[in-house]
Every structure is written in C-alpha cells, then in structure tokens.
TORKOL-4160 file (C-alpha; in steps of 0.2 Angstrom, whole numbers, padded with zeros to 4 digits, m for minus):
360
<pt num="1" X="0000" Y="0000" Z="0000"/>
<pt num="2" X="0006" Y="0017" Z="m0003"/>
<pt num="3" X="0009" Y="0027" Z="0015"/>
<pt num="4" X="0012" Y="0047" Z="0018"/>
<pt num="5" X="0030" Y="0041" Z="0032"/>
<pt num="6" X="0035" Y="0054" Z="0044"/>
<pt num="7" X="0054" Y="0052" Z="0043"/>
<pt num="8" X="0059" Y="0069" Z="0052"/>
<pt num="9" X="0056" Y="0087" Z="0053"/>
<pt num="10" X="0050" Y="0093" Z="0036"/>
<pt num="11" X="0053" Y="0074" Z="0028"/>
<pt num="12" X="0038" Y="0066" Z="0024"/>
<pt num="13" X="0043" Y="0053" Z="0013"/>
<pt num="14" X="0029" Y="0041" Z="0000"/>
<pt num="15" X="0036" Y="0024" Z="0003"/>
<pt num="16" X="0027" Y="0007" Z="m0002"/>
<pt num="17" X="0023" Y="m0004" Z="0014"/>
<pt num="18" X="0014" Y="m0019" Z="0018"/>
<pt num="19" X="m0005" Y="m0019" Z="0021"/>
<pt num="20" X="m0004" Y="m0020" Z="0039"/>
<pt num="21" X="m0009" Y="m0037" Z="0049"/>
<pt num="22" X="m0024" Y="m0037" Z="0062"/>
<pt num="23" X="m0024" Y="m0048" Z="0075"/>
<pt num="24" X="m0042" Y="m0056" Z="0081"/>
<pt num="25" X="m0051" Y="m0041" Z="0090"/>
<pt num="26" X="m0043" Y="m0029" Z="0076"/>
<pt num="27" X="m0050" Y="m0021" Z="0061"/>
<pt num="28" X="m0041" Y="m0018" Z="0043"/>
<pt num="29" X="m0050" Y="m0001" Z="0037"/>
<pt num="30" X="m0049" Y="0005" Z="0018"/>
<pt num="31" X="m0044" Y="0025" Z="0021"/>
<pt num="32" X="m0057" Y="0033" Z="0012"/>
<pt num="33" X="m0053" Y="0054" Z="0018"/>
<pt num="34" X="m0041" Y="0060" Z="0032"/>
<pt num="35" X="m0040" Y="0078" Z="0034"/>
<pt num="36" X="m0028" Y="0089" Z="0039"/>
<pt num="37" X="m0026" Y="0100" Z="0054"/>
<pt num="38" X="m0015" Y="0110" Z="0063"/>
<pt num="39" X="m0006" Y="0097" Z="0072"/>
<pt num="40" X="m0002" Y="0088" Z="0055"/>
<pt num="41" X="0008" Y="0103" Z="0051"/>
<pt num="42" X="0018" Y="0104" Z="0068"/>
<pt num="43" X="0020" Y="0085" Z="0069"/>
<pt num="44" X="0028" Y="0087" Z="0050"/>
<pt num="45" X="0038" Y="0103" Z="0056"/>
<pt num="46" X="0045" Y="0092" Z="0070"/>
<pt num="47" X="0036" Y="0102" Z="0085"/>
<pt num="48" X="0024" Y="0089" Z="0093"/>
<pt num="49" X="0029" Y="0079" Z="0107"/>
<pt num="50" X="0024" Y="0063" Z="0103"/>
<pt num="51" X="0035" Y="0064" Z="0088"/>
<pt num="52" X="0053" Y="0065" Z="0095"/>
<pt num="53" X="0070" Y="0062" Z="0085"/>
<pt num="54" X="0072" Y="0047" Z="0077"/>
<pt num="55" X="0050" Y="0045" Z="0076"/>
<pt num="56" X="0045" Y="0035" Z="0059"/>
<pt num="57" X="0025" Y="0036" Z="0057"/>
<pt num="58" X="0011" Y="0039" Z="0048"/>
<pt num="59" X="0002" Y="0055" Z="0052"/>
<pt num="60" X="m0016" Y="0056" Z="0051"/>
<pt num="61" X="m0029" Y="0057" Z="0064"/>
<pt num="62" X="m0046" Y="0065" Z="0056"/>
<pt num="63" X="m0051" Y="0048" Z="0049"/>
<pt num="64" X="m0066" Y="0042" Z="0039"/>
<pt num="65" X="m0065" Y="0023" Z="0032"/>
<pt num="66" X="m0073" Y="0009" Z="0023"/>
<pt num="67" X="m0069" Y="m0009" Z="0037"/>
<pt num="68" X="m0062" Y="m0022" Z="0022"/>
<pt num="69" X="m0059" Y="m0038" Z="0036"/>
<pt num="70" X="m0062" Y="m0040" Z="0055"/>
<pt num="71" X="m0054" Y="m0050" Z="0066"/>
<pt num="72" X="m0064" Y="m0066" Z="0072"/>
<pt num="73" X="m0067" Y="m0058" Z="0090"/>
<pt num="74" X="m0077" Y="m0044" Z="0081"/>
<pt num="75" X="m0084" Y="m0050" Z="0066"/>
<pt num="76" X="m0102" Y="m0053" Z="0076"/>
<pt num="77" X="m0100" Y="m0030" Z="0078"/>
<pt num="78" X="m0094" Y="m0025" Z="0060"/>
<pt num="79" X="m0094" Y="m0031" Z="0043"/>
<pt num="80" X="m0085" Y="m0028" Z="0027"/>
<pt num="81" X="m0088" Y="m0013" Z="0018"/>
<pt num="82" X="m0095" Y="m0003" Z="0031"/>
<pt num="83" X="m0093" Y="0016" Z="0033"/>
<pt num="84" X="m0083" Y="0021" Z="0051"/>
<pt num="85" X="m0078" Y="0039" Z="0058"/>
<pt num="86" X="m0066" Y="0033" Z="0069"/>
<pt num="87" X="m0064" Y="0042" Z="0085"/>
<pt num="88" X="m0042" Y="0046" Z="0087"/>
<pt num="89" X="m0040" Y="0045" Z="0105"/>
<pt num="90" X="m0038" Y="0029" Z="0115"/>
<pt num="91" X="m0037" Y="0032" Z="0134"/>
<pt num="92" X="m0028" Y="0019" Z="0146"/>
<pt num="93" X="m0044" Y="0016" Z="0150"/>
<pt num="94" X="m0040" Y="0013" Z="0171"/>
<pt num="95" X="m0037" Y="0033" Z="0177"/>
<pt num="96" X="m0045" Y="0042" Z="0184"/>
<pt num="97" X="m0047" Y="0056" Z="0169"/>
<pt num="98" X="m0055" Y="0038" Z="0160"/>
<pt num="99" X="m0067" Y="0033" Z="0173"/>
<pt num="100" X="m0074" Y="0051" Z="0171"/>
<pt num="101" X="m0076" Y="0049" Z="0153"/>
<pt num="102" X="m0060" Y="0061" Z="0148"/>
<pt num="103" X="m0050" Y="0050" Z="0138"/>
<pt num="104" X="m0045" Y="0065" Z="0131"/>
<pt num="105" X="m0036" Y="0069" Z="0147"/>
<pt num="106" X="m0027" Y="0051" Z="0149"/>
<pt num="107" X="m0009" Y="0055" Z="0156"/>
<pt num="108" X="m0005" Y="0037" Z="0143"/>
<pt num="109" X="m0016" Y="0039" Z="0131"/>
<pt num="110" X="m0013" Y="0032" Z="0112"/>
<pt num="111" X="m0019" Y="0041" Z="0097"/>
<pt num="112" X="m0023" Y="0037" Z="0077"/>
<pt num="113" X="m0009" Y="0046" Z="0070"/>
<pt num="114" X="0000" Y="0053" Z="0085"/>
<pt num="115" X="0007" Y="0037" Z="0096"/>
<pt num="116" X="0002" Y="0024" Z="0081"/>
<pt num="117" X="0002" Y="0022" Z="0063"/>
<pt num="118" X="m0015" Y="0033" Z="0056"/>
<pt num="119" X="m0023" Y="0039" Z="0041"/>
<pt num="120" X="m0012" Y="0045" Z="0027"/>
<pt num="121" X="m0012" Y="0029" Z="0019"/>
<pt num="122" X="m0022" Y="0015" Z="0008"/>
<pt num="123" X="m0025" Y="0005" Z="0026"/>
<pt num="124" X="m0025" Y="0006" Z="0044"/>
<pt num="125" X="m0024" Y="m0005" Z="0056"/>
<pt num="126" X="m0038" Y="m0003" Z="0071"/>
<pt num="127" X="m0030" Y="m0010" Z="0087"/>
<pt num="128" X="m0041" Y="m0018" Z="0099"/>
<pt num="129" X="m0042" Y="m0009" Z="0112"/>
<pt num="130" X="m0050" Y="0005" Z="0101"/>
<pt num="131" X="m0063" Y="m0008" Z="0095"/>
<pt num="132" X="m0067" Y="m0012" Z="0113"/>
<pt num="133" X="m0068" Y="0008" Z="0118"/>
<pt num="134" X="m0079" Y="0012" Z="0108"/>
<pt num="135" X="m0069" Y="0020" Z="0093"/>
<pt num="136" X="m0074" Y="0013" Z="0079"/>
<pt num="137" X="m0093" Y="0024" Z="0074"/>
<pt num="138" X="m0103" Y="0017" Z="0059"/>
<pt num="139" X="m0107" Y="0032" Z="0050"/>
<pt num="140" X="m0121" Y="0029" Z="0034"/>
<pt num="141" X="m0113" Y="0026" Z="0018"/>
<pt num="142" X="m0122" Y="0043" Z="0008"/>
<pt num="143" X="m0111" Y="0056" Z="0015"/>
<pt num="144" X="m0099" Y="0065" Z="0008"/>
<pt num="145" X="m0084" Y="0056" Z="0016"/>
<pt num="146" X="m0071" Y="0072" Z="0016"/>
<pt num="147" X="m0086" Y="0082" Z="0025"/>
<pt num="148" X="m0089" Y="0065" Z="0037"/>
<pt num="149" X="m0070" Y="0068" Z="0042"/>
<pt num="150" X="m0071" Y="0085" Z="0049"/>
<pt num="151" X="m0083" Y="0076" Z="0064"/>
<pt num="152" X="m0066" Y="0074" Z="0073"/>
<pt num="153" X="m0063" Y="0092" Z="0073"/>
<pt num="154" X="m0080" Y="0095" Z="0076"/>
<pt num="155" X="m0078" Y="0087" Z="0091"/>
<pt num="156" X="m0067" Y="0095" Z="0098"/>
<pt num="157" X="m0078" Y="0112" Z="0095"/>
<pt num="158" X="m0092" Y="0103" Z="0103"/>
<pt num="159" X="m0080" Y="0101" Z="0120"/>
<pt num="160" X="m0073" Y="0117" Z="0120"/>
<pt num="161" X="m0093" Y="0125" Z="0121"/>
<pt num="162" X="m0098" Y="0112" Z="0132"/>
<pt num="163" X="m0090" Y="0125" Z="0145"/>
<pt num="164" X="m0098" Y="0140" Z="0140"/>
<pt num="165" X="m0115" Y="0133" Z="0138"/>
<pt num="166" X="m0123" Y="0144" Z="0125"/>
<pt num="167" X="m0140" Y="0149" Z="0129"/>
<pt num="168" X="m0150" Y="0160" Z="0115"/>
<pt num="169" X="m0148" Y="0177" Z="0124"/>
<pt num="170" X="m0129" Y="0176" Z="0122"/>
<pt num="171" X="m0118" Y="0187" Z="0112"/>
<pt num="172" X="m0104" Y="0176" Z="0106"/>
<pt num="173" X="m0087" Y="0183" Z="0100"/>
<pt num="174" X="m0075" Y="0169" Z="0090"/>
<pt num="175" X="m0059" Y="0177" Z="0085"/>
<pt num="176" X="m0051" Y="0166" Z="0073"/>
<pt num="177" X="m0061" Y="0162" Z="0055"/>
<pt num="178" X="m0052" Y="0147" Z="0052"/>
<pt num="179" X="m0059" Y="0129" Z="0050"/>
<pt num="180" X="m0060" Y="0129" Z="0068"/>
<pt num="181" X="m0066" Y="0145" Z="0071"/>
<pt num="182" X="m0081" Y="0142" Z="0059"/>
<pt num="183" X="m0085" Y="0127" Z="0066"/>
<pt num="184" X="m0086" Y="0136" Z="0084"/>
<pt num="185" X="m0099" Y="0149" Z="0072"/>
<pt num="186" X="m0111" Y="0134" Z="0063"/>
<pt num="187" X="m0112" Y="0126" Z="0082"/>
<pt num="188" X="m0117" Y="0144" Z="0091"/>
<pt num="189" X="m0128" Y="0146" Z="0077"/>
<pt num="190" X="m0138" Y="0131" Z="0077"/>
<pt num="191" X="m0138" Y="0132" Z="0098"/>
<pt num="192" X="m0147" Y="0148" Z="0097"/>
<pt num="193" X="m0133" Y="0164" Z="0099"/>
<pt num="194" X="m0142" Y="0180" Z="0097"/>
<pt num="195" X="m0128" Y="0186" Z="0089"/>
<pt num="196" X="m0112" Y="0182" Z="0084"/>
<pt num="197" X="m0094" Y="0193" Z="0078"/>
<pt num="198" X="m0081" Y="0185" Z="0072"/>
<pt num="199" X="m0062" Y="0190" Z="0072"/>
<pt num="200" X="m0049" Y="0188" Z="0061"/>
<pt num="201" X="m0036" Y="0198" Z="0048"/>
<pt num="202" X="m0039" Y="0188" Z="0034"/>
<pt num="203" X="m0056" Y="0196" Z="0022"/>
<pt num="204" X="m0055" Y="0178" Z="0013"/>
<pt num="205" X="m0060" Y="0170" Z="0030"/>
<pt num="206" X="m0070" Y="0182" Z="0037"/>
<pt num="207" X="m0080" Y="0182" Z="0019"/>
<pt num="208" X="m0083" Y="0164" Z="0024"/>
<pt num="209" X="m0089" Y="0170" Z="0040"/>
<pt num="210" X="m0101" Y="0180" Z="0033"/>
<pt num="211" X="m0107" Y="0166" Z="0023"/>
<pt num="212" X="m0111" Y="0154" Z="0036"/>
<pt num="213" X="m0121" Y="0166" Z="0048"/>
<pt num="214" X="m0110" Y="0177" Z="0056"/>
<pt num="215" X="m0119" Y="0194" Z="0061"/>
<pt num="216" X="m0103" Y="0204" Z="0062"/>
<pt num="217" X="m0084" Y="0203" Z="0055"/>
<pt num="218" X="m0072" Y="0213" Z="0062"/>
<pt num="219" X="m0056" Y="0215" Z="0052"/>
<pt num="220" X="m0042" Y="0212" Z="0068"/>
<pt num="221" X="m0028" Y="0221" Z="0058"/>
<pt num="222" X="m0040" Y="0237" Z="0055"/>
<pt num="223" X="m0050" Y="0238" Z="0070"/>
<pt num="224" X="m0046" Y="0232" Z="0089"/>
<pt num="225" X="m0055" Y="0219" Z="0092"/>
<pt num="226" X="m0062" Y="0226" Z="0109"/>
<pt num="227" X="m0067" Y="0245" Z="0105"/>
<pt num="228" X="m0077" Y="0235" Z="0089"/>
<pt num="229" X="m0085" Y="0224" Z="0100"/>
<pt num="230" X="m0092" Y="0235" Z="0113"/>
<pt num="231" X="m0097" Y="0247" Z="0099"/>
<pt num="232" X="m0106" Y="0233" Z="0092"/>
<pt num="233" X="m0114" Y="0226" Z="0109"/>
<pt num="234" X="m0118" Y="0245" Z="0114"/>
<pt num="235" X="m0104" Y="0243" Z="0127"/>
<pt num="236" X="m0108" Y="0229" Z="0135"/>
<pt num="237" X="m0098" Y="0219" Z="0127"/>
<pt num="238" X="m0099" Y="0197" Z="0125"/>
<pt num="239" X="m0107" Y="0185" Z="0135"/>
<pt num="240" X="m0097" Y="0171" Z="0127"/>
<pt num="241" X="m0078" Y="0173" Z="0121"/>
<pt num="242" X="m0070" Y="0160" Z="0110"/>
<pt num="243" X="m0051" Y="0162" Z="0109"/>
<pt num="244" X="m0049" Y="0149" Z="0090"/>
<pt num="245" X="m0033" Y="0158" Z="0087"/>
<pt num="246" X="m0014" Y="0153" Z="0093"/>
<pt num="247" X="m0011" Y="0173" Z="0096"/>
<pt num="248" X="m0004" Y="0182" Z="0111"/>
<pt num="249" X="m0013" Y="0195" Z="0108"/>
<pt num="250" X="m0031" Y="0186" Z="0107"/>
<pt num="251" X="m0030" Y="0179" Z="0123"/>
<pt num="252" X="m0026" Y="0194" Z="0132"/>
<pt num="253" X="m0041" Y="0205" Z="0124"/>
<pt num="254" X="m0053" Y="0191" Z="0127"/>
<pt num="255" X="m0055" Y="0198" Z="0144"/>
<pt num="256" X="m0057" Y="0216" Z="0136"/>
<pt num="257" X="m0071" Y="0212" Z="0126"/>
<pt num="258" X="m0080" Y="0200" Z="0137"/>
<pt num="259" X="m0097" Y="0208" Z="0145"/>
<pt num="260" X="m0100" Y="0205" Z="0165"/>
<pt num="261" X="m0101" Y="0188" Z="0172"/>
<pt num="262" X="m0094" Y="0181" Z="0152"/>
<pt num="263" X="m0087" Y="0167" Z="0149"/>
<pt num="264" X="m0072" Y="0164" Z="0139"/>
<pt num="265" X="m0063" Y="0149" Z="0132"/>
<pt num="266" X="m0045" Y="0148" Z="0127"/>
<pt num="267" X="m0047" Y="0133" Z="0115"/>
<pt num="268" X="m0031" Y="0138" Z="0106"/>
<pt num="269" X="m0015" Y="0135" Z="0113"/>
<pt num="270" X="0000" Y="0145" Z="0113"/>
<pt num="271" X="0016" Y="0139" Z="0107"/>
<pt num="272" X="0028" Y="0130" Z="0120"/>
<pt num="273" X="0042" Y="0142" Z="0119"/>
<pt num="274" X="0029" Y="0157" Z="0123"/>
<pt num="275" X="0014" Y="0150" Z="0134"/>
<pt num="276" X="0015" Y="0166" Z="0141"/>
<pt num="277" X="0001" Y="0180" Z="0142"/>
<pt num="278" X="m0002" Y="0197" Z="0154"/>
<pt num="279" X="m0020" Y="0195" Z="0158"/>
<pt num="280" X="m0032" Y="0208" Z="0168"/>
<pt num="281" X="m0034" Y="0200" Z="0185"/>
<pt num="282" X="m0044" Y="0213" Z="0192"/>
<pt num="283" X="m0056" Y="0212" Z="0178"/>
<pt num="284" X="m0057" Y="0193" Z="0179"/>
<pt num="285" X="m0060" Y="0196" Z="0199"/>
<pt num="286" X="m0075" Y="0211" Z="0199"/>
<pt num="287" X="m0084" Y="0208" Z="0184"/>
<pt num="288" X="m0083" Y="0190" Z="0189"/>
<pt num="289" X="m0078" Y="0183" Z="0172"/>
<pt num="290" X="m0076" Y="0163" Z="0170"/>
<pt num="291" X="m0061" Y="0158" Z="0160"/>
<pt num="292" X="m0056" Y="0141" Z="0153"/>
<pt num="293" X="m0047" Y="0130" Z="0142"/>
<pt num="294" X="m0052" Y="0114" Z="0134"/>
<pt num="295" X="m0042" Y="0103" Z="0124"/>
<pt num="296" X="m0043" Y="0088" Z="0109"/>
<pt num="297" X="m0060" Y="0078" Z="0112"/>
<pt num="298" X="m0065" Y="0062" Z="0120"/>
<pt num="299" X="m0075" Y="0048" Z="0112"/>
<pt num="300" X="m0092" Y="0053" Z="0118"/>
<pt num="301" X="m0090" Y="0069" Z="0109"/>
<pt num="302" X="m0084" Y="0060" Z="0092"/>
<pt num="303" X="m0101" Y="0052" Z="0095"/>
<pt num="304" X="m0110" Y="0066" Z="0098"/>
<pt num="305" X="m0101" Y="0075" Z="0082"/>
<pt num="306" X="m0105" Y="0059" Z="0070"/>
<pt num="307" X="m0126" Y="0063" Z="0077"/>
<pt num="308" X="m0127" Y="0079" Z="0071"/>
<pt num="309" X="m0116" Y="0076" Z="0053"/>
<pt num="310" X="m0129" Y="0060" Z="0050"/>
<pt num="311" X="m0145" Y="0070" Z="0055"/>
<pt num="312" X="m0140" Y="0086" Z="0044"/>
<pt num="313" X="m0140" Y="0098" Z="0058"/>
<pt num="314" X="m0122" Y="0103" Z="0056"/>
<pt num="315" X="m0116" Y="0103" Z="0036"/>
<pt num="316" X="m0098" Y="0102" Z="0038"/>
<pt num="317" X="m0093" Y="0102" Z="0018"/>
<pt num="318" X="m0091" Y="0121" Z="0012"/>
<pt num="319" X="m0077" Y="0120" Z="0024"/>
<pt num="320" X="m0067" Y="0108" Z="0014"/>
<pt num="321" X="m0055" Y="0117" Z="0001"/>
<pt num="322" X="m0047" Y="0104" Z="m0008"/>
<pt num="323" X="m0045" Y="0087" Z="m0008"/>
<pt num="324" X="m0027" Y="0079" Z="m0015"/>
<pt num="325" X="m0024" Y="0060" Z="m0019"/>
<pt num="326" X="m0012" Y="0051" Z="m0011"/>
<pt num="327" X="0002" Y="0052" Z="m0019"/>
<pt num="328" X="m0001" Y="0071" Z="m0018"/>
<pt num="329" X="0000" Y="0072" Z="0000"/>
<pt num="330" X="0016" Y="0083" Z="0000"/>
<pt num="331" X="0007" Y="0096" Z="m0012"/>
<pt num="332" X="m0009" Y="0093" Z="0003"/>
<pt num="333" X="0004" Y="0099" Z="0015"/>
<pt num="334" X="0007" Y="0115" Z="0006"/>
<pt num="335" X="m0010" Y="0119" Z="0003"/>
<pt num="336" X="m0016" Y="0116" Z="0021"/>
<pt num="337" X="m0002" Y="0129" Z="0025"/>
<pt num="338" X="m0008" Y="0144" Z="0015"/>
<pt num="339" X="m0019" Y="0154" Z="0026"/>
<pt num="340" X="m0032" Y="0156" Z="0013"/>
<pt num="341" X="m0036" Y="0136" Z="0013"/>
<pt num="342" X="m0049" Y="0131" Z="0026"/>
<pt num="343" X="m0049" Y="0113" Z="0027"/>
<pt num="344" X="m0037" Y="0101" Z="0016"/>
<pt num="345" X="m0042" Y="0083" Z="0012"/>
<pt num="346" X="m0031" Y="0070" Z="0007"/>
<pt num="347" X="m0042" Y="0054" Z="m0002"/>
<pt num="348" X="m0033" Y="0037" Z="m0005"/>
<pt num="349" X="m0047" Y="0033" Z="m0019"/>
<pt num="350" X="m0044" Y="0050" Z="m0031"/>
<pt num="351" X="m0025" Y="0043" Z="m0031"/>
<pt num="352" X="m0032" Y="0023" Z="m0037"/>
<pt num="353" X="m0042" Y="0032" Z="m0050"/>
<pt num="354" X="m0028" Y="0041" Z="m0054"/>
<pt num="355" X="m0018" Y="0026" Z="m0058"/>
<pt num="356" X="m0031" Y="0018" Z="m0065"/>
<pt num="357" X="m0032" Y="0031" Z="m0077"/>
<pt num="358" X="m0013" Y="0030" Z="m0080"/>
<pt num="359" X="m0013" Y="0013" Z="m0086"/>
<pt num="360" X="m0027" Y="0014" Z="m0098"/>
C-alpha cells in the first residue's frame, strides 16, 4: 500500500509498505478521507511531542473509512464494507481522567496518528483496544466522506462549548475564522446565539464567516477587536468569548471584550516556547468573568459529532477546500499551510483512480 512516512522534521517521505496485519479483536480499514489540521503541520515541522527524533509514522488522525476484514473476535460487531468515523483517541482506560469519561485527558493515552500508525495511507490497522472503547462509529454510507472527516474536529468544537454553555440570549465573540473558528460559528448558530462577531485579519475568512451566519466581522488588523466589540454590543460587550486563534494577543483581549459575568474559552494553545500571556486579574476578579481551556475531544464527543453530521443539523462540507490524492500528499501539506485554505483533504481513492487512469 502506498503510505504518507514521517521520517523527520519537514521529511515526509511516499514509501510502499505492507498492508498491515490485524490480530483477532482488530480491524483492517480502507482509508477513504483523512484531513488535515493543525497538528499535521507541527507534527511534519517536528514540533509535537509525541514525535521526537528518530520518530518513523504515519500521520493522520481525522479519519473516515470503509472496514475491508475484521478479526474473528469482532466479526459478530462490524462487517465488510461498512462506513466508520473513527474516533483518534484511546485512553488507558483505568485513570481516573478515563473513569470520568476524559480520555481526552489520559496521562497514557494512544492516538490514530500521533502514538500509532493513522490515516495518510491505503490501510490502517484498528488496534483492539479502540474496538473495545468504543472508537470505531458506523457512520451511513451517503455522505460526503471528506465532510464526514471533519466530525473529529467538530468534536473537539463541541467540547470546547460544552463549558460556555450557550444559551439563546448570548452574544458570542469567536476570533479566529479558520476551519476551527467556523466550526465554533455553525455550532453557536444552530444552539441559538443571538448574535455572533467574528475576528480575524484575513477578508477571505472572514468572507466565509459572513457566509455561514456570522452577524458581524471585524477585520483584527484594521480595528481592535475590543473598542469594535463593545461598539457593536452598545458597550456591553460578549457573553461568550471563544479564543480559536494561537495569538498572544487574542487571549489577552478576550478579557477586554467580554461583558459581565462572560465566559471565555482559550481553545487555542500557545506555542511551548511562549505560553505566556499578561491577563487583567482585576477584571477577571469584579466583573466575575469565568475563564477556561479545553483541549482535543473524547469519544463521547466524536459520538456526539457523528449525530449531528448524519442527522443534517451541522453541514460540515463548504469547509473543505481541496482534496489531493495520495500520492499528492506533499502538495496537501502545502495547501493546508496557506492561510487562505480552510480545510485540506487527502483521499486514498482519487489517487487509485488516478492510476487507473494512468494505465489505460
């Protein structure tokens, strides 16, 4: 099978490799869309942890899939040539971050993609203890399966609000019009915000905001972004904050924009050589503000992300951009770097129609 390798910071290598082996309790899945997000692109620029020197793997962790043999164990559960999402994170299942339902938050955990071979390839091998977690999601065979794959990322959108809970009177600011950022926008909308502004300096995003429901854009690098959100909200200012932007600067005027008793999430991270920020204590203290962080997404919220994809309440596809075969997963790479790019989907089948093609 043909295989996206990780070799080293900015070396991703096409190699030829065996299909993999599964093992009773396993599953062999046909790759049939893996996206790309922004960990792809630091694990490639050799900036993730989980990918040290001397690391050989296969990236790829935003998985949609087509099950071609199960293991004897699990046969009974899944059949060939059904549809799965397949939730990425495996929790050691024991903790106490498990027991609580945060495998998310699993000190061991293992990952599609991260701690084990993933998605950017023909096949993947789905270990047994994902099988026996709960990992594998049959999803119906009709939808669009580079729209199906951003339920991961969705996921982790839907965790992140889980601690804001939304409620219809709410003003929501999201700065960042990325695919994340307009994810955060489609699920305010459809929980009921009475308004949402959106943040970001590029006009190509925040044109895509404007398309999917936002009732304000505010250009960052024209305007700052608090004086235009309490003009907006008559100087009140948001009753939600959604920081979807690795930026300094973001985080510390969350607090600047946020009306009394707010809450804000930092769902973006900072890089590790400058976690730093100043933030308004004070202002946190009087005006009694709630701030918190959230990170990645645990299986119940992949299940909860594949619900609303299949019932049609969350669309996910005008957020796809592109989709490369295979063989062009280099060129993917570059693509899913250029700013203007939302989501970037690499499909295994557009690269054996390729080839098929070729030999005709």
């Amino acid at each position: 099978m043909l295989a996206a390798v990780y070799h080293g910071a900015n070396d991703l290598r096409m190699e030829e490799r065996p299909v993999p082996a599964i093992a009773p309790g396993e599953l062999l899945v046909k790759v049939d869309s893996a996206s790309i997000c922004a960990t792809d692109i630091r694990i490639l620029q050799g900036s993730h942890r989980k990918f040290p020197p001397g690391t050989v793997r296969i990236p790829g962790h935003e998985i949609v899939a087509t099950i071609v043999a199960a293991g004897p164990r699990v046969r009974d559960r899944f059949k060939q040539g059904q549809r799965v999402f397949i939730a990425p994170n495996i929790g050691c299942g024991t903790c106490s971050q498990c027991r609580r339902g945060k495998n998310n938050l699993c000190p061991d955990y293992q990952a599609f993609g991260i701690t084990m071979d993933g998605a950017f390839a023909d096949y993947m091998r789905v270990s047994g203890d994902a099988v026996e977690q709960g990992n594998v999601i049959p999803m119906p065979q009709n939808l669009d399966a580079a729209a199906t794959a951003l339920a991961e990322p969705f996921s982790c959108v839907i965790h992140g609000q889980d601690a804001l809970s939304i409620r219809p009177s709410d003003i929501v600011l999201i700065q960042g019009a990325g695919p994340i950022g307009l994810m955060h926008l489609m699920l305010a909308r459809m929980l009921g915000a009475s308004k949402i502004i959106v943040s970001d300096v590029s006009p190509v995003r925040l044109a895509m905001a404007e398309k999917l429901g936002a009732d304000r854009v505010i250009n960052a690098s024209e305007l700052p972004i608090c004086e235009a959100v309490l003009s907006e909200t008559s100087g009140v200012g948001a009753d939600v904050v959604i920081v979807a932007t690795a930026v300094h600067g973001a985080l510390e005027q969350a607090v600047g924009a946020a009306a009394i008793g707010a809450r804000i999430n930092f769902f973006a991270g900072l890089p590790k050589e400058q976690p730093h920020i100043r933030l308004d204590a004070n202002a946190i203290h009087y005006r009694e503000l709630i701030v918190t962080g959230t990170t990645g997404c645990s299986t119940a919220d992949c299940r909860r992300a594949a619900e609303l994809v299949t019932s049609g309440k969350i669309d996910l596809a005008p957020l796809v951009s592109a989709r490369f075969s295979l063989a062009d997963a280099p060129l993917a790479f570059d693509a899913a770097r250029d700013k203007t790019s939302l989501k970037i989907v690499i499909e295994p089948g557009l690269n054996a129609r390729r080839r098929e093609h070729d030999r005709e």
